[in-house]
Structure formats: structure tokens, C-alpha cells
N, C-alpha and C positions, 0 to 999 in steps of 0.2 A: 404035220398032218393030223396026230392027235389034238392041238391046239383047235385047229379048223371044221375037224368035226364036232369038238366039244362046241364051239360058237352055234354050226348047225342046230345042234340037238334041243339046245336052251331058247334058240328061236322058234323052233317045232314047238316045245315044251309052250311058249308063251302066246303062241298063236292059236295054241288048243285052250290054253287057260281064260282067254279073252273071249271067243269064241261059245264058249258053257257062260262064263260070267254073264254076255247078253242076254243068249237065253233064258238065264236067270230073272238077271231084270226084267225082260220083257214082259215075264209070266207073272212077277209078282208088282209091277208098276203101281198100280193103284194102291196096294196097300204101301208101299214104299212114299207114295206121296203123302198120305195123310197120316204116317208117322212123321213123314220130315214136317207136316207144317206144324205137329204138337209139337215135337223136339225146338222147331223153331221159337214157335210160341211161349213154350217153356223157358228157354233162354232169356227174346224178352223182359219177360216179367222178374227173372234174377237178377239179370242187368239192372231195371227198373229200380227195382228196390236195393240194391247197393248204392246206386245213383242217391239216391233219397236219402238213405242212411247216411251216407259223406258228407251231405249238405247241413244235414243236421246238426244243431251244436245245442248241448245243454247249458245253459246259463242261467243265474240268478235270477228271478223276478226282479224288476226295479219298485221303488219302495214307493207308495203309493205314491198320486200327486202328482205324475214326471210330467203327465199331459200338458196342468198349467206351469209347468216347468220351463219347458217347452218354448208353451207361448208365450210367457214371459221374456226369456233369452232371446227369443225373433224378435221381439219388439224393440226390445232397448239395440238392437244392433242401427247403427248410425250408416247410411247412406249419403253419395252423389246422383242425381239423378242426372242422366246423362242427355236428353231428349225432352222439353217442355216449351209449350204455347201456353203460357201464361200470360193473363193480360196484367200489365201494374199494378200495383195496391192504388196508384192513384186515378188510373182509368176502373178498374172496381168502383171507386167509392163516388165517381160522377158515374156509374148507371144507376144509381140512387133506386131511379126508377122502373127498373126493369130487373130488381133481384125479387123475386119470387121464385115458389115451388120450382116452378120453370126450370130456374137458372140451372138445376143438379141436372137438367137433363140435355144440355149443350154439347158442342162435341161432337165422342163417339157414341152416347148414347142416342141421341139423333139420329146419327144414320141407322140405329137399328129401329129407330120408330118411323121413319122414313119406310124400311123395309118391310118392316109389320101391315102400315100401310097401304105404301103405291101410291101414296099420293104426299108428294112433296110439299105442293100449296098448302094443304091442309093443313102440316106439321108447323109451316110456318106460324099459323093462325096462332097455333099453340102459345106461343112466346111474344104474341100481340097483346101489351099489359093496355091498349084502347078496351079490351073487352074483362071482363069480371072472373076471378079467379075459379066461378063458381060455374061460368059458358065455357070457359077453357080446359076445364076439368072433365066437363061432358063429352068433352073432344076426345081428348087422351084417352078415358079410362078404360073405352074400348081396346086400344090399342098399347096402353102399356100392357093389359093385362096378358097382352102375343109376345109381348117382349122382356118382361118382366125377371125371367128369369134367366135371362144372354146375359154373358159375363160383361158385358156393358150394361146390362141393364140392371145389374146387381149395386151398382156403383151407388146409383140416388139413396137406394135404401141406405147403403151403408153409410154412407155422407148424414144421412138425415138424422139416422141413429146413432151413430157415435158421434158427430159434430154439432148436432143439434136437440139430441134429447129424443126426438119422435121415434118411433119404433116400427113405424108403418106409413107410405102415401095413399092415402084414401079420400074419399071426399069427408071423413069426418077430420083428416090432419092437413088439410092442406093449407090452411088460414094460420093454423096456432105456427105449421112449418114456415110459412112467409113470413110472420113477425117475427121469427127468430132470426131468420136469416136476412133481415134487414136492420134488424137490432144488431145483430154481430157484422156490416157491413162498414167499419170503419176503419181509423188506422192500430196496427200492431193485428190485425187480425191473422195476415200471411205470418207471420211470428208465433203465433199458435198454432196455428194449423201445419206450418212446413216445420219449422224449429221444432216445439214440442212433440207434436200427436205423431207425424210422418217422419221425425228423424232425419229430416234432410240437410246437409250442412250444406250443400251446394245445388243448383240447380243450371243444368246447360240449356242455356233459350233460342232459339229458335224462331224468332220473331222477328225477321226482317230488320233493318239498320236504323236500329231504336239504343237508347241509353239503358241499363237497366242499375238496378242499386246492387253493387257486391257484397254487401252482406247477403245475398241469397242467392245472386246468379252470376254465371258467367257468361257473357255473348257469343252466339255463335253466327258469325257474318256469311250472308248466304250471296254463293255467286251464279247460281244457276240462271240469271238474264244474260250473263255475257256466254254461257257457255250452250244455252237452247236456243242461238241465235237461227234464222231461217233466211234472212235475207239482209242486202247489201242496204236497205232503207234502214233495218231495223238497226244495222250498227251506227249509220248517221245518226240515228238519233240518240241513240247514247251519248254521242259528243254534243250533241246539240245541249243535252241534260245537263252534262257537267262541262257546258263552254269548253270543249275540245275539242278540234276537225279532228276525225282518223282518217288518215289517208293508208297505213298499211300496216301490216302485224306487230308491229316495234308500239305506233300510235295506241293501238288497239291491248297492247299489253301495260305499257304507261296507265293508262284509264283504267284501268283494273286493278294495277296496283295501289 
């Protein structure tokens, strides 16, 4: 009985306790808020800064110089490039006639003059060597100047500069940049440029079922016509190509092998 009264009394006891405790709160709410958001705040800003302090580490300055250090160490580091449309050293050196200024901006740099643009035909103009380096320049120089600085469009400068001496394309370097790049347009030149300056010991090509020389590339044989096929003609004529009827998957996998 003692036991059960004691239970009672402490539930009385708690129910009174809670009861005032609201009251409490109720009366002082506001100020209770705008302690708890400095308290919060307070917090915070300790967390904050012990955060920061942790991450912190004291160490040595590195000894003057590291930057071309650096760049030095990036450099000599020796690559495979895994991805390239390279045309031949021997398909290069018959466009004899069509390496100008131009040629740096093939590619991707293209599509962003393209873009610059909005007019496709136009761009083509561009790399029409029937007209004068000096009409075709007029062309561009509006529109390199929109694209000039897109990480494709960074590429010519760099090319021209470090591969060719120029330091700028303008209409005062675009003449002195064509005769160099038709002077450097013969053979060993892919051997300077991929071997020495770009570090590339190997190069993965991507060029359709072509030969290439293995001192610089490896082939990579593309089979996406047999696999984007659309229709039952278009598989006839692959056998027709390579003098093969396919009559059914077996046919059609032979051919491909």
C-alpha cells in the first residue's frame, strides 16, 4: 500500500511540475527564442573554426622555382593517346595545297566557328584556298574573335605558337604563319610534333579500315555499319561488297568476322 501511494504522489509531484514549467515557457517564449538562436549561432561559429583549424597544416614553403618545376615534370611525362583522326603523314603532304593558316582550325575548332556563326556555308568559304588568304581572313576575323577564346579555340593559337614561332593569328601573322606551315609540311614532321613536343609514344586511330605506320599508331577497326544496320536491303549489300550472300545470322557473322 505504501509502495502505491508513494507511485501516486510522485505522479501528483510531476504533473504539478510540468504544469508551472509551461507556464513558464509560455511567459518567457520570446525571450527564450532569441537566446536559443545566439546560443545556436554561437555554436556554429566554434564548430566553424575548429573545422578550419583541423584542416589546417603548417608546412615548409617549397623553395622558390616549384611552378616551372612543375611544368617541366608535366611535360616530359610520356603518353598513349587513346582516341585520334589523324590524317597520314602521306595524305598531309599531298594537300600541299591547302595547308594554310586555315589548316589549325579544322576539326573541333570548326564547329565552334560554325557556332560563332550560324552559318555553315560561310565557314566553309573559309578553307577555300581558290580565294586569297587575305579575303578569307576578312571572313574569319569577325568570327574567330566570338570564339577565340573556347577551349577549342585556344588550340590554333597554341599550335601556332609553340609549333610555329607566331605568337598571335591576326591579319598581320597570317602569311609569315602559312609559310611556315607549308615549309614544315613534309616528311618526319609527325615525328616532331607527336614523338618529341606531345610525348606520344603511341597513338589509337580511329580512321576507318585504312593501314597506318606502327611506329606511331595503332588501328582501331570500326564496326558500327554492321551493327546500325536498319534494314534487310542494307544487309544485302554488304554481301554484295564483300561478294557474300547473307542469308542468316551465321552468314552475317562470318562477314563480319
Amino acid at each position: 500500500m505504501v509502495h502505491i501511494f508513494q507511485k501516486k504522489k510522485l505522479k501528483r509531484m510531476i504533473f504539478i511540475f510540468n504544469k508551472k514549467r509551461k507556464k513558464m515557457i509560455n511567459s518567457t517564449d520570446k525571450t527564450a527564442t532569441i537566446i536559443m538562436k545566439y546560443l545556436v549561432t554561437f555554436c556554429l561559429i566554434i564548430l566553424s573554426a575548429n573545422s578550419v583549424a583541423a584542416q589546417v597544416q603548417i608546412v615548409d614553403s617549397p623553395e622558390p622555382g616549384y611552378e616551372e618545376r612543375i611544368i617541366s615534370a608535366v611535360n616530359e611525362i610520356r603518353i598513349i593517346d587513346t582516341h585520334e583522326h589523324l590524317v597520314t603523314e602521306e595524305q598531309r603532304i599531298r594537300q600541299v595545297d591547302k595547308i594554310d593558316f586555315t589548316y589549325l582550325f579544322k576539326h573541333y575548332a570548326k564547329e565552334d566557328l560554325i557556332s560563332a556563326s550560324n552559318d555553315k556555308g560561310l565557314i566553309e568559304l573559309i578553307y577555300n584556298t581558290d580565294f586569297s588568304l587575305k579575303d578569307r581572313w576578312e571572313l574569319l576575323e569577325p568570327i574567330y574573335k566570338a570564339m577565340r577564346t573556347t577551349g577549342y579555340g585556344r588550340v590554333p593559337l597554341i599550335a601556332a605558337r609553340d609549333l610555329f614561332g607566331v605568337s598571335d593569328i591576326n591579319s598581320t601573322t597570317i602569311e609569315e604563319l602559312s609559310a611556315r606551315m607549308e615549309a614544315a609540311n613534309k616528311p618526319g614532321w609527325y615525328a616532331y610534333v607527336l614523338k618529341e613536343r606531345a610525348k606520344i609514344d603511341l597513338s589509337f586511330q580511329d580512321n576507318g579500315h585504312q593501314k597506318f605506320d606502327p611506329n606511331f599508331y595503332r588501328h582501331v577497326e570500326r564496326f558500327s555499319q554492321f551493327a546500325l544496320v536498319s534494314s534487310g536491303s542494307e544487309i544485302k549489300n554488304f554481301g554484295s561488297q564483300y561478294n557474300m550472300p547473307i542469308n542468316d545470322i551465321d552468314d552475317y557473322l562470318k562477314l563480319l568476322r
